[in-house]
C-alpha positions as CSV (number, residue, x, y, z in Angstrom):
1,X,-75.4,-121.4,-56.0
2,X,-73.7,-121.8,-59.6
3,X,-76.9,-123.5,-60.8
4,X,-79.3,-120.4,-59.9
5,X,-76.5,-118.0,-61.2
6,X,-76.9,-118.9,-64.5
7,X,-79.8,-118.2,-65.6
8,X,-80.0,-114.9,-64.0
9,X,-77.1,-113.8,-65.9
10,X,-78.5,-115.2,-69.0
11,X,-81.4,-113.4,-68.3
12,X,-79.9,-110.4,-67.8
13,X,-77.9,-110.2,-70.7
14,X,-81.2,-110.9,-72.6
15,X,-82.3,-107.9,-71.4
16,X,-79.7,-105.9,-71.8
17,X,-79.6,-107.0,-75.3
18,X,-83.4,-106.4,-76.1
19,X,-83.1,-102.7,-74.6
20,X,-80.0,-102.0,-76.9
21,X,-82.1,-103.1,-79.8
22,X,-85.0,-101.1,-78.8
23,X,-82.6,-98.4,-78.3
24,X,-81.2,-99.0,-81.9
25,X,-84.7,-99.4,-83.2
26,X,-85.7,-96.0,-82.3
27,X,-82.3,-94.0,-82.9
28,X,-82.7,-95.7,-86.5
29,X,-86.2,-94.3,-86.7
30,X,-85.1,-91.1,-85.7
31,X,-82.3,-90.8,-88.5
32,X,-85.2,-92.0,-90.7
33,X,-87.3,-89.0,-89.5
34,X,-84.6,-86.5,-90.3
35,X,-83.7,-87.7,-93.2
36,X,-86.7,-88.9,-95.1
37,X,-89.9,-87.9,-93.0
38,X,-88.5,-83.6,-92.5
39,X,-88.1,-84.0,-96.0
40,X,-91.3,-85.3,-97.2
41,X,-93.1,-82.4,-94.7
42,X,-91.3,-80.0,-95.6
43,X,-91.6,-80.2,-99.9
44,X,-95.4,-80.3,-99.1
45,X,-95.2,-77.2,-97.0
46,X,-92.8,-75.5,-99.8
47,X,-95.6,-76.7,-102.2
48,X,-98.6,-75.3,-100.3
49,X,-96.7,-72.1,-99.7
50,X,-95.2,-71.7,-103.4
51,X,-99.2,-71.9,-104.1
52,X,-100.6,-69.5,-101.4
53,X,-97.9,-66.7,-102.0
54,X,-99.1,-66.7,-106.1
55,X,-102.5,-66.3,-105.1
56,X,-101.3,-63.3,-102.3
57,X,-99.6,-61.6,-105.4
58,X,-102.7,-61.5,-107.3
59,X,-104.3,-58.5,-104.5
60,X,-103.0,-55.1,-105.1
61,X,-101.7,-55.4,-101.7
62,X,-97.7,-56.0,-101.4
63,X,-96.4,-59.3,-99.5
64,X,-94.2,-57.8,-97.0
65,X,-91.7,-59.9,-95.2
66,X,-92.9,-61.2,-92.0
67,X,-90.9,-63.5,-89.9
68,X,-91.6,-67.4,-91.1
69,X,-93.4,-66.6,-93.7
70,X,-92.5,-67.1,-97.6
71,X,-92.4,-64.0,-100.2
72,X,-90.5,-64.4,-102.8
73,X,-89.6,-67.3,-104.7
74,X,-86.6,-69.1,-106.4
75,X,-85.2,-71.0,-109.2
76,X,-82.1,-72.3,-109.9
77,X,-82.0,-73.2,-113.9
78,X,-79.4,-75.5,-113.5
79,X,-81.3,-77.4,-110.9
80,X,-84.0,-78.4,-113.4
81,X,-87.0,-76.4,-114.9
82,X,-89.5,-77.2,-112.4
83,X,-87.5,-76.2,-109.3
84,X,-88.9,-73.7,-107.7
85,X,-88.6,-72.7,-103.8
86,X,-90.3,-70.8,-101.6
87,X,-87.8,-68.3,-99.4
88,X,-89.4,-67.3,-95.8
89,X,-88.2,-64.3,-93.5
90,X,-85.7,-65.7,-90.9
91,X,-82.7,-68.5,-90.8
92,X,-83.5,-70.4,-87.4
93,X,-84.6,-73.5,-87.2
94,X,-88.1,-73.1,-88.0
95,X,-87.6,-70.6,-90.7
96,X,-85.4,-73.1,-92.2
97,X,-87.9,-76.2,-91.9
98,X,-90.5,-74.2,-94.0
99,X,-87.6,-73.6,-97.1
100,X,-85.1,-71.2,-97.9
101,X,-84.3,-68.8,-95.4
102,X,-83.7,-65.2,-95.9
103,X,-81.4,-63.4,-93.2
104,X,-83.4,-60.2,-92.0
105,X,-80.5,-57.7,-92.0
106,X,-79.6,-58.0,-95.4
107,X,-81.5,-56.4,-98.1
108,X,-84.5,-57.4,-100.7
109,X,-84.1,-59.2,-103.8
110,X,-82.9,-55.8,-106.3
111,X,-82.2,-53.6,-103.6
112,X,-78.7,-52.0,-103.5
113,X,-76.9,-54.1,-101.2
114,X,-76.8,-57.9,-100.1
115,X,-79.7,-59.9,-100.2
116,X,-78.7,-63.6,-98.7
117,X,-80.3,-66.7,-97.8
118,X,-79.2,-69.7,-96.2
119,X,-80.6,-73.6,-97.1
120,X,-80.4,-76.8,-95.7
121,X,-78.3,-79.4,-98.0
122,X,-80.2,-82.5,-96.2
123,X,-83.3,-82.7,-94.1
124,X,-86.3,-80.7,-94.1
125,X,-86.6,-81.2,-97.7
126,X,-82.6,-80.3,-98.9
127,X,-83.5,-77.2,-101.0
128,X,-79.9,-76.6,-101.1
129,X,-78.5,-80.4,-101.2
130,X,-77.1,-79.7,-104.4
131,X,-75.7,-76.2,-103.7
132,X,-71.8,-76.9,-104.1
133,X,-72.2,-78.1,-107.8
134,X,-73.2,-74.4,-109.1
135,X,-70.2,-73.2,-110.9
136,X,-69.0,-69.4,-111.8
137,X,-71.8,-68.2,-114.3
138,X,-75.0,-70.0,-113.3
139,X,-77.9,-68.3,-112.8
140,X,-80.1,-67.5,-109.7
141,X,-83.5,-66.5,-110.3
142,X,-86.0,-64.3,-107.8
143,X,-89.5,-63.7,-108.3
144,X,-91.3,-61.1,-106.2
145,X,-94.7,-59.4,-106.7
146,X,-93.9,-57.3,-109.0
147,X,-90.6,-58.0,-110.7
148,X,-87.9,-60.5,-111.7
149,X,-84.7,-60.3,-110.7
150,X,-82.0,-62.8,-112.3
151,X,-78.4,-63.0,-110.7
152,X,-75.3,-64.3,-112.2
153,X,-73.0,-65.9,-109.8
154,X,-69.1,-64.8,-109.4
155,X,-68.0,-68.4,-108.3
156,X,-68.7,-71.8,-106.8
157,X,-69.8,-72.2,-103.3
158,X,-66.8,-75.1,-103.2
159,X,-64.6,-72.1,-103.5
160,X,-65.2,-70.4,-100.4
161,X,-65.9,-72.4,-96.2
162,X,-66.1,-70.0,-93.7
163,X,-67.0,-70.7,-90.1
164,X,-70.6,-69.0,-88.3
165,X,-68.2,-66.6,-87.1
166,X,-67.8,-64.7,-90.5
167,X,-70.5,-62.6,-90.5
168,X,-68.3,-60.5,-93.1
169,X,-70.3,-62.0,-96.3
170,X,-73.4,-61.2,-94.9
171,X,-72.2,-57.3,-95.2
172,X,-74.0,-54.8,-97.7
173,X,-70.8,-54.7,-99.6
174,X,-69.1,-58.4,-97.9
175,X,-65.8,-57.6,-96.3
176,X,-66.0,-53.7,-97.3
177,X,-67.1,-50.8,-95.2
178,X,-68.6,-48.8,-98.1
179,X,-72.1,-47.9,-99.4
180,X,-73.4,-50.5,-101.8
181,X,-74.3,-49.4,-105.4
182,X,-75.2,-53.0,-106.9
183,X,-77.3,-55.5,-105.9
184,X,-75.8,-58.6,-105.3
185,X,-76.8,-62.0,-103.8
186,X,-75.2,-64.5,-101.1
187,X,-76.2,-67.9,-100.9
188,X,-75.0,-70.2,-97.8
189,X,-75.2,-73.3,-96.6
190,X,-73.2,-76.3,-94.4
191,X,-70.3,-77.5,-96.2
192,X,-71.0,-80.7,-95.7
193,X,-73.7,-83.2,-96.1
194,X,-74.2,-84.2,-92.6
195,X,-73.6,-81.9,-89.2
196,X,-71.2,-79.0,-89.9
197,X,-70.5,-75.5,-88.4
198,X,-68.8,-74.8,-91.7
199,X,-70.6,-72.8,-94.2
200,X,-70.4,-72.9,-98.1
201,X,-70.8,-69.6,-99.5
202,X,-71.4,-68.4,-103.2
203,X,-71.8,-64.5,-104.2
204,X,-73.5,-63.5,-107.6
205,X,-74.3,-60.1,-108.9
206,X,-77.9,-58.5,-110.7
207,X,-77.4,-59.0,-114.1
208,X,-81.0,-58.3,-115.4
209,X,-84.5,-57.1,-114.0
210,X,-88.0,-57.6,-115.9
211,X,-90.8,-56.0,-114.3
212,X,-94.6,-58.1,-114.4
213,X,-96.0,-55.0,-114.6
């Protein structure tokens, strides 16, 4: 009886032992998936849409926002000269796994009123990963078809966490029930590096428009 017992057990644990390293095998290529394979997909597809929406510009025909797709772009000077992101209509998931994501409610890039847009800091190609180290002063850059629009920011998204719940700085004028007369900007994104409900938020105000015209 002890002598056939043995090895069963033995056998067993060795089982149990290979599935929990199967199973760490695959939750390891899974975290490798989110954080290095979204991201190379996703810079390619910002790539191949930064390139398509230039060409769209050069038809008389306006790019008008359409859910999921890109049409406007935008560059962050302190981020480097070369970066340059695409931002698509919509903030779910697959909105934000194509770039930056603009929030339909809010207004266009120069229009009177609030024109935000949300960013992941990791995966799907961290357009915003290095969001929280804009300071008061720095400038955020939008290109549409016809104009440029630069905006100055008014503080540091370290300076202000609010939870999903705060819809507030997603308002035309954010916290105010008035009529906007300026065109401002709100950038958001999580507040921290891995999974959060918090968001970091930054506000910056049109400071200068040069039409390509």
């Amino acid at each position: 009886m002890t002598g056939t017992a043995q090895p069963t057990g033995r056998r067993s644990l060795r089982v149990a032992g290979i599935v929990l390293l199967l199973a760490g095998l695959g939750l390891l290529g899974w975290v490798g998936w989110q954080y290095v394979g979204t991201g190379v997909v996703a810079n390619r597809q910002m790539d191949k849409a930064e390139g398509a929406l230039r060409d769209e510009w050069k038809t008389p025909a306006a790019v008008k926002p359409s859910t999921g797709k890109p049409f406007v772009l935008i560059r962050i000077p302190k981020f480097g000269a070369d970066w340059e992101k695409p931002v698509v209509e919509g903030v779910d998931a697959d909105d934000l796994a194509r770039g930056i994501g603009h929030y339909p409610h809010t207004q266009l890039p120069g229009q009177p009123g609030n024109f935000a847009i949300a960013g992941h800091r990791v995966t799907h190609g961290s357009p915003f990963r290095k969001l929280l180290d804009l300071r008061k002063g720095d400038q955020v850059i939008v290109e549409t078809a016809d104009a440029v629009y630069t905006y100055e920011l008014d503080g540091s998204p370290r300076d202000l966490t609010v939870k999903p719940t705060d819809t507030w700085v997603l308002d035309p004028v954010p916290g105010k029930s008035q009529t906007p007369t300026r065109s401002i900007i709100t950038l958001t994104t999580c507040q921290d590096l891995f999974h959060s409900q918090d968001r970091s938020v930054a506000f910056g105000h049109l400071v200068r428009t040069t039409n390509k015209s």
